[in-house]
C-alpha positions in Angstrom: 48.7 154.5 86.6 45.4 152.4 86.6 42.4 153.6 85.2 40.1 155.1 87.7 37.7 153.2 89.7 35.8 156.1 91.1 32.5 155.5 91.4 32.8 151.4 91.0 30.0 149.5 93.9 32.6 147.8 96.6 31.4 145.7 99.2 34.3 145.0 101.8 33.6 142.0 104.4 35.0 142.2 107.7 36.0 145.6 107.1 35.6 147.0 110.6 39.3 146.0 111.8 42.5 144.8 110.4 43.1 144.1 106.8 39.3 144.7 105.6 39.4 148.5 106.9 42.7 149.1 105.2 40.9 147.4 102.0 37.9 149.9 102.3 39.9 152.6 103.0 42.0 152.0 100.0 39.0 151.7 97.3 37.3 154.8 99.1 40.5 157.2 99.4 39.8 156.0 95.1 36.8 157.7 94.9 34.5 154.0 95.3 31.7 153.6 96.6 32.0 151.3 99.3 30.2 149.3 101.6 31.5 148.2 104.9 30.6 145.1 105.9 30.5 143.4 109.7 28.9 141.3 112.0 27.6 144.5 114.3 25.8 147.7 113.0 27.9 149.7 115.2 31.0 148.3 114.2 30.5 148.8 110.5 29.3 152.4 111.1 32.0 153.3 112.9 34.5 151.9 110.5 32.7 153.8 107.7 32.1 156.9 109.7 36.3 156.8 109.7 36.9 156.0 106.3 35.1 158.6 105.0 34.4 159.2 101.2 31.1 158.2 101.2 31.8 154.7 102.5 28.6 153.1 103.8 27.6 150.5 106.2 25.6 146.6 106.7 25.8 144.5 109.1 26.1 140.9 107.9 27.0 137.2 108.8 28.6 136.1 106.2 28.0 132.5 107.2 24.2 133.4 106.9 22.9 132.6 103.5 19.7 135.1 104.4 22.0 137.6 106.0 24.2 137.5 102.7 21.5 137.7 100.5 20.5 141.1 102.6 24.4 142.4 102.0 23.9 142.2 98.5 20.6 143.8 98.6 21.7 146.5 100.4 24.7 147.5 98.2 22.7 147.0 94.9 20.1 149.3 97.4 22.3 152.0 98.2 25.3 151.9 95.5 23.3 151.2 92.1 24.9 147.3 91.6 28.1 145.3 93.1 31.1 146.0 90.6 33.2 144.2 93.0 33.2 142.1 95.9 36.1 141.8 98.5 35.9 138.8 100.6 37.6 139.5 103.4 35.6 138.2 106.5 37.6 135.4 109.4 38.1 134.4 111.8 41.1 133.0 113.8 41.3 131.6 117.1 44.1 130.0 118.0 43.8 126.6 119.9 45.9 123.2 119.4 44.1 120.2 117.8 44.0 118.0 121.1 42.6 120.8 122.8 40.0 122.2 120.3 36.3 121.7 120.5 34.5 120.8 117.1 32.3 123.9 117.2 35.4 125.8 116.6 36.3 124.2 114.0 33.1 124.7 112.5 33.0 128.3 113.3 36.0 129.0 111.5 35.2 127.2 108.9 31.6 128.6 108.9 33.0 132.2 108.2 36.1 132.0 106.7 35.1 129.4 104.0 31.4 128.9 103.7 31.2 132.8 104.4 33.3 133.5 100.9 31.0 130.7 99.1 28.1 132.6 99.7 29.2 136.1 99.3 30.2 135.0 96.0 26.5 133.3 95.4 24.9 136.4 96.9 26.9 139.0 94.7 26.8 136.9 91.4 23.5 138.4 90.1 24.8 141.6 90.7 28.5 141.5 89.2 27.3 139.6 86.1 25.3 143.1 85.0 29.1 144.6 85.6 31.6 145.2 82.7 33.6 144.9 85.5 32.9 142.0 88.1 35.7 141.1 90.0 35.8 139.1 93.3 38.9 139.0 95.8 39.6 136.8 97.9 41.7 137.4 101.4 43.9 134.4 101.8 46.7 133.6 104.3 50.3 132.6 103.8 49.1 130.0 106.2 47.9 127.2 105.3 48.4 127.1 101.5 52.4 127.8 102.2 53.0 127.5 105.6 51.8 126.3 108.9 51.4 127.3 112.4 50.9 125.7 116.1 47.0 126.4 117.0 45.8 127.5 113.4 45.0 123.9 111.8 41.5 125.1 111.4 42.4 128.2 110.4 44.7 127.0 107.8 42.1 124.3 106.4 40.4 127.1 105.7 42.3 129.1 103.6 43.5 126.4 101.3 40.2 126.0 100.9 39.3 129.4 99.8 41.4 128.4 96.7 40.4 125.2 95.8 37.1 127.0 96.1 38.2 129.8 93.6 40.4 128.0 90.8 36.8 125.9 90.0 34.4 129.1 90.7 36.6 131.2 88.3 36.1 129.1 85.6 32.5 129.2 86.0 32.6 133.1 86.5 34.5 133.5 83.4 31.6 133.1 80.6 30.1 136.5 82.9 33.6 138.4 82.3 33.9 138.1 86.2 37.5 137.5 87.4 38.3 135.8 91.0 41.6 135.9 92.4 43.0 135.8 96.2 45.6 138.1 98.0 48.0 135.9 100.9 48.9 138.0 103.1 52.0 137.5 105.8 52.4 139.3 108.8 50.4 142.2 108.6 50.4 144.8 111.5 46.5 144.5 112.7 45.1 145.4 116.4 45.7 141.5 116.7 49.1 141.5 116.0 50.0 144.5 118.1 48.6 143.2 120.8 51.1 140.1 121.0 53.7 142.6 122.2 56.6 144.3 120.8 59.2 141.3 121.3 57.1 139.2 119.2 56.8 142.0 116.2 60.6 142.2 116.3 60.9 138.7 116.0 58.6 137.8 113.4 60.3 141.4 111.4 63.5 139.2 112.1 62.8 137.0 109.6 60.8 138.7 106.8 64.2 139.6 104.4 62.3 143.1 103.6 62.9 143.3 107.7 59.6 144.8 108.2 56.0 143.7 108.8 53.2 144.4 106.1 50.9 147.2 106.8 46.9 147.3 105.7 47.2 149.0 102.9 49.6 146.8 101.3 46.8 144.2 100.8 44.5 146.5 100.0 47.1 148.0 97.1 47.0 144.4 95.5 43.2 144.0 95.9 43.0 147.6 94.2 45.4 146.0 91.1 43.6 142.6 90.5 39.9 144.8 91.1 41.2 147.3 87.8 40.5 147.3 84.2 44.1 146.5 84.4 44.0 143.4 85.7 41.4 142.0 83.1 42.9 138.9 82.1 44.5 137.8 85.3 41.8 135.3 87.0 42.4 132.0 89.2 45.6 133.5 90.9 47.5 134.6 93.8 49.6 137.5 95.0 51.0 136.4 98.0 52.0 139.7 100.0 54.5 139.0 102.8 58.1 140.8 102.4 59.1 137.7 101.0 58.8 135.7 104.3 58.1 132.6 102.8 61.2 132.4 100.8 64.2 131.6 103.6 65.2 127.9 103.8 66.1 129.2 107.4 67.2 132.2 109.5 70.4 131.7 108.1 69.7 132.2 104.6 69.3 136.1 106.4 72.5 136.3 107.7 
């Protein structure tokens, strides 16, 4: 049983869909105080309107040092501090190298890793008044462990998040702050579903747990490296993906 994190200050980025709502649904069904972060008012409200338990709403850009700065205002504003900061904002269009124009590649890279450097900046203030700062990271299986047709950018990215944390968590550390990432797999999001059921059974095919991951199982390990718990774990990974990584081939299933 972890110790209770009711009342801890959550901000959740890119919380209105996918893996960010089931993380702010997780810390708020925990009695936190969370704020849902996304790039439209409406979208945020209506995530937080769902979620319920006092959850909250900002709309931010991530990839906006001002509009970052305002995030972090607005939790300190209506929570009393930042405890803990998920980064959880990206984005991930899929288009082939030959084919890609460099504005994509600079959009992804804008949100998914300059939008985690300066969540981080923005919160630090904050979570250094903590006893409890933490800062998670959402990852991918793809790119640091494996790659796929159309995600290049995408998977730049994500390695980059943690070549990006194993040096910030060293110089969170002297604060007591703590930084670690979650990689997910294939998680069952509105974007996977709507590839079709074929392509779920396939991809379930060959995870050896025969099953895709839901929301709530990356929220679970964010909850576990954000506890009292998880106090001397920092610089890390969990990676979260049935074990899909693991098969030297389909055979090895058989």
């Amino acid at each position: 049983m972890l110790t209770s994190i009711s009342g801890r200050s959550v901000i959740v980025t890119g919380a209105s869909k996918g893996i960010g709502k089931g993380i702010a649904r997780v810390f708020a069904n925990q009695g936190a105080k969370v704020l849902v972060v996304a790039r439209t008012a409406s979208d945020a409200e209506a995530c937080a309107a769902e979620i319920g338990n006092g959850a909250s709403a900002f709309a931010s850009d991530v990839a906006d040092w001002d509009s970052a700065q305002a995030m972090a205002a607005a939790a300190v504003k209506q929570n009393g501090g930042i405890d803990i900061l998920c980064a959880n904002a990206g984005v991930y269009p899929q288009t082939n190298i030959a084919d890609m124009d460099p504005s994509e590649w600079d959009l992804v890279m804008g949100t998914n890793l300059k939008g985690n450097f300066l969540s981080v900046k923005a919160c630090l203030p904050h979570l250094k008044k903590s006893d409890q700062g933490r800062v998670i990271l959402t990852s991918s299986i793809t790119g640091p462990v494996t790659g796929f047709p159309g995600w290049s950018h995408y998977g730049a990215s994500k390695s980059g998040q943690l070549g990006f944390m194993r040096t910030a968590c060293i110089e969170l550390a002297k604060d007591n702050i703590t930084m670690n990432a979650v990689l997910p797999g294939n998680i069952i999001t509105e974007g996977l579903e709507g590839l079709g059921d074929d392509y779920l059974k396939t991809m379930a095919a060959s995870i050896p747990l025969k099953k895709l991951g839901v929301v709530e199982d990356i929220g679970n390990a964010a909850l576990f490296l954000a506890s009292k718990e998880a106090n001397y774990i920092t610089g890390q990974t969990i990676i979260v993906d049935g074990g899909q990584i693991l098969p030297e081939s389909l055979e090895a299933l058989e």
